[in-house]
C-alpha positions in Angstrom: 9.4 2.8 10.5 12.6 0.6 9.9 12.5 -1.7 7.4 13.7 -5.2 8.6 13.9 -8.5 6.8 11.1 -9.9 7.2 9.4 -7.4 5.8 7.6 -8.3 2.1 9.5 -6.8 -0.6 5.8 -5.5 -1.7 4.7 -3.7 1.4 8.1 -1.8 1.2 7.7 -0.6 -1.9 3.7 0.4 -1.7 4.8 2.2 1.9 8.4 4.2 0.6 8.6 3.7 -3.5 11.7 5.6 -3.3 13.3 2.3 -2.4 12.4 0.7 -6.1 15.7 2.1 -6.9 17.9 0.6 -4.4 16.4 -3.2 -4.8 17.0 -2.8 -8.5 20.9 -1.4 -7.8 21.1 -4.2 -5.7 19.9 -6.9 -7.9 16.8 -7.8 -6.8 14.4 -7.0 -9.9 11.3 -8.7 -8.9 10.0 -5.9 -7.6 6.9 -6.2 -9.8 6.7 -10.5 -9.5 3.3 -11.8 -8.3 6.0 -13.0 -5.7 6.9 -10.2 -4.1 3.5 -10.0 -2.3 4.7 -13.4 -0.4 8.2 -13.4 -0.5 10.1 -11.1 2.6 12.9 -9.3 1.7 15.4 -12.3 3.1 14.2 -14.7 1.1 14.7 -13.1 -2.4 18.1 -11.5 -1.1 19.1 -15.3 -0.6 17.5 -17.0 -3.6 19.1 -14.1 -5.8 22.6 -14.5 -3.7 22.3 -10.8 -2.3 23.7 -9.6 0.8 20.5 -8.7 3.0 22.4 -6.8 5.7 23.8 -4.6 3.2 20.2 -4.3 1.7 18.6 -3.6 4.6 20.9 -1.0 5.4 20.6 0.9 2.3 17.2 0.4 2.2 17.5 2.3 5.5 19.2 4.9 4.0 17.4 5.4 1.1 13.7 6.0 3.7 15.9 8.7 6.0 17.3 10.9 3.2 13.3 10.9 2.0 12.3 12.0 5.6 15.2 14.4 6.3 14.4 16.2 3.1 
């Protein structure tokens, strides 16, 4: 599954937690925050002034070197 956007920052992290380590290199440390449950990963890239593309595609990244090994 490819993580998009829209996607909450909680349901990423309970379905790949090897990806707690790239929101935290990216800035985005509410990874624990009662928020998180609400809040996709577009809107805390933009309230925190993080690049979501680049996010997203390390994200990405992060999910396919898991699966290839």
């Amino acid at each position: 599954m490819a993580i998009d956007k829209h996607m909450t920052i909680q349901e990423v992290v309970e379905k790949n937690p090897e990806t707690i380590r790239v929101f935290l290199e990216h800035g985005l440390h509410c990874i624990g925050c009662a928020v998180a449950r609400f809040e996709n990963i577009e809107q805390g890239a933009l309230a925190h002034g993080i690049d979501v593309d680049a996010l997203i595609r390390d994200l990405n990244a992060k999910v396919a070197e898991k699966e290839q090994g």
